[in-house]
C-alpha positions, 0 to 999 in steps of 0.5 A: 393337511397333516405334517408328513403331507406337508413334507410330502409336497416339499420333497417332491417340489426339489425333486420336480424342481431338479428335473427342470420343471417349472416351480408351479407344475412342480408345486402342483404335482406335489400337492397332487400326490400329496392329496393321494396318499391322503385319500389312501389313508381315508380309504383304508380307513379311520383306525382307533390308533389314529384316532388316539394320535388325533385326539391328543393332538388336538387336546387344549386340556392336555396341552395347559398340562404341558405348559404348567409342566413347563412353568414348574420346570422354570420354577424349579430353575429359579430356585436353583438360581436363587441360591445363587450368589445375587450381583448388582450393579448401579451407577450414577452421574451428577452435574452442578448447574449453578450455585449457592448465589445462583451464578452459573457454574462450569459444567465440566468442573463440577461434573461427577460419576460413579459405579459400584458393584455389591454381590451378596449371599446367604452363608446359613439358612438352617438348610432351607434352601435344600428344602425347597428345591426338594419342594420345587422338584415334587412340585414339578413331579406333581405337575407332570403327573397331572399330565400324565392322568390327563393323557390317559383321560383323553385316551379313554374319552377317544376309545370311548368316542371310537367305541361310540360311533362303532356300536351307533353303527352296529345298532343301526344295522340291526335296527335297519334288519329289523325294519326289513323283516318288519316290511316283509312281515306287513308285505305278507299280512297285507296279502293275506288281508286282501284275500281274507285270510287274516282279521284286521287286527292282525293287519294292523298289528303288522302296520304297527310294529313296521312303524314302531321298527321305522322309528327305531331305526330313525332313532338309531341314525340319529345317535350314529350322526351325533356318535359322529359329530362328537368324534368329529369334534375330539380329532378336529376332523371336518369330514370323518372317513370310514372306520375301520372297526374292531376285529373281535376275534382278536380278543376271542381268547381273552373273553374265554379266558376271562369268562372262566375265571374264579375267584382265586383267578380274579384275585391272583390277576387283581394282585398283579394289576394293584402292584403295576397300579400302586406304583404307576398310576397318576393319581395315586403317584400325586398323592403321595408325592403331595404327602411328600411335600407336606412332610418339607413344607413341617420341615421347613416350618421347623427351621424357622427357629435356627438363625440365618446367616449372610454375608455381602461385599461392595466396592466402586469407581468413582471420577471427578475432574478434581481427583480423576479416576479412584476406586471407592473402598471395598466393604465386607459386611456380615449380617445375622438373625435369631428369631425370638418370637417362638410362638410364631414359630409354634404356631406355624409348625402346628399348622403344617403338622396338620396338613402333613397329617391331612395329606397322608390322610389323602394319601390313603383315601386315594389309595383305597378309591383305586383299589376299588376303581381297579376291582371293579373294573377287573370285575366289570371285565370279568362279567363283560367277558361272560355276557358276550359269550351267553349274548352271542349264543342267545342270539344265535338260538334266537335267529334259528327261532325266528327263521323257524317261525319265519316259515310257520309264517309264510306255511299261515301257521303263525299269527302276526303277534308271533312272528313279532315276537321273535323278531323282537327276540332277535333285535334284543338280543343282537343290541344286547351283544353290541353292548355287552361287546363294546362295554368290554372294549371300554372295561379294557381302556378303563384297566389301561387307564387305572394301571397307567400302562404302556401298552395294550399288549402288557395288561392283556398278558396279565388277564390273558394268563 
């Protein structure tokens, strides 16, 4: 039961509570109501919205991703703290129980403690410290940034399950028509064949293409129970309701307006989608933040040639029996370093130069993949666009063709093989319309994703013009 169903059962057992029913009955009418609204909200159907908010809810993946944004942020605290002065504190107690002789002693009169009390802190580190806590924040960028690319993974993978289940139940519904004028077909050639209107060939070939349609439906179920099972298990649901589907109107003109676009058109909207792309995009967002942090770890390899510097104090209380309570004296001790060995020093810096070079290397080979990811995806939109227009007036023309050969058939003026024939063109090109339009909803999800936008309306206003 979901969080808002449990507040639900608790406000309503202090309402029923306050008006003097008894603690159960009241526990039992929230429960009741709660359950209500829940199967309202079945009713009116399984959203991809809600899909989305499930399917992040219930990603383990993109939860580790939250936990290693977490433990960066500690590591980035304990690097603050680090720079902190360091206070110790010990202490120590000692009792003699005999002597040289082996005669036993007074406890009390060889009874002795102490504490002492030592802080510590570095005075000069050639401005290592400032280095790492750079390295410790984009360390920590970085981690959120892998986030980041994380929940737009688990979008796309939700969208591309919700689609899935969708287009499962749309190829089940043509395959079922399919099969139904199949049926109709077989039903008329069986009648025909008794009164010897028709060759057994045609009967059979009538047979034939009704169990060739069954078994294409059959196939079709099968996927829509797997394209279920499988959204089942990203939302954690135990039984999936109804979904609510997708209104393609809505997006009728975004596909005119992609589909008459020109090249100049696809490269003025793709300069758009680069700009939001280059400066939020995840992935490329870690690149450089890795080029980054490659360009501190050379620098920090750089001061390893300066000296450090540091500087501690420590003091103490000390209690005998003999001498009481005295203060121990306070000692200030600096301490300084000059390393020697250059050639190390040379080695290491060499070392990170190389990785420095390595990471903008990386750098721009990430950036050069999404430019390509993102052009093709506009293109693969752009394509999508016109493919659901030309598969939405191919199956229109294909329906009149097979309603026209429908009654030659039923006139005995068409064969078996020709009405198979248009029934097939209709079957191909109502899957062929199915396809082309989910692919365009995913073309959709794949730009979000690589533009790492806020919302669905803002990239829809840049390919909507």
């Amino acid at each position: 039961m979901k969080i808002q169903n449990v507040l639900l059962i608790l406000f309503f057992a202090v309402v029923f509570s306050t008006r003097g029913l008894y603690a159960e009955e009241a526990a039992e009418e929230a429960v009741g109501m709660a359950e209500a609204v829940e199967t309202a909200e079945e009713a009116a159907g399984l959203s991809r919205e809600r899909v989305r908010e499930l399917a992040l809810g219930h990603s383990r993946s993109l939860a580790r991703y939250d936990l290693a944004v977490r433990s960066s942020v500690l590591d980035e605290r304990g690097q603050e703290f680090s720079n902190l002065p360091s206070l110790s504190l010990g202490g120590s107690a000692s009792v003699n129980l005999w002597d040289s002789g082996g005669a036993p002693v007074t406890t009390g009169d060889s009874f002795g403690a102490g504490m002492n009390v030592g802080l510590s802190q570095s005075l000069f580190n050639g401005g290592k410290s400032v280095i790492y806590r750079q390295i410790s924040a984009l360390n920590t960028g970085a981690a959120r940034k892998d986030a980041l690319a994380e929940y737009f993974r688990v979008l796309d993978t939700a969208d591309t399950a919700y689609y899935g289940v969708l287009e499962a139940a749309a190829n089940l519904e043509a395959a079922e028509a399919s099969l139904q004028t199949a049926e109709i077909s077989l039903s008329m050639a069986e009648t025909r064949f008794q009164n010897r209107m028709i060759r057994e060939g045609e009967y059979l070939e009538a047979l034939a293409e009704k169990e060739s349609k069954e078994s294409a439906r059959n196939q079709a179920r099968r996927d829509l129970n797997l394209s279920k099972v499988q959204l089942k298990n990203l939302t954690n649901l135990r039984e999936l309701p109804a979904l609510t589907g997708i209104d393609f109107s809505y997006y009728d003109h975004l596909i005119r307006r992609l589909s008459e676009l020109n090249d100049g058109d696809v490269a003025a909207i793709y300069d758009v989608l680069w700009k939001q792309a280059a400066a939020n995009n995840p992935g490329l967002s870690k690149s450089a933040l890795a080029s980054q942090n490659a360009e501190n770890n050379l620098s920090l390899a750089k001061r390893d040639y300066t000296p450090t510097l540091g500087a501690s104090f420590s003091t103490g209380l000390n209690y005998s029996p003999q001498n009481g309570l005295e203060f121990s004296s306070g000692r200030l001790s600096i301490s300084g370093n000059i390393p020697l060995d250059f050639w190390v020093t040379a080695n290491n810096v060499a070392k990170r130069q190389a990785a420095r070079d390595q990471a903008g290397l990386d750098y721009l080979d990430a950036e050069s993949s999404l430019a390509f990811d993102l052009q093709s995806a506009l293109l693969d939109a752009v394509s999508q666009a016109g493919q659901v227009l030309s598969a939405r007036r191919a199956c229109e023309y294909a329906e009149k063709h097979f309603e026209y050969s429908m009654e030659l058939y039923r006139l005995s003026q068409n064969s078996v093989s020709d009405l198979s024939a248009a029934s097939a063109l209709v079957s191909g090109n109502r899957v062929q319309l199915i396809r082309s339009q989910y692919s365009f909803l995913r073309g959709l999800s794949a730009l979000r994703s690589l533009g790492a936008f806020g919302s669905e309306a803002e990239m829809e206003a840049i390919l909507g013009g």
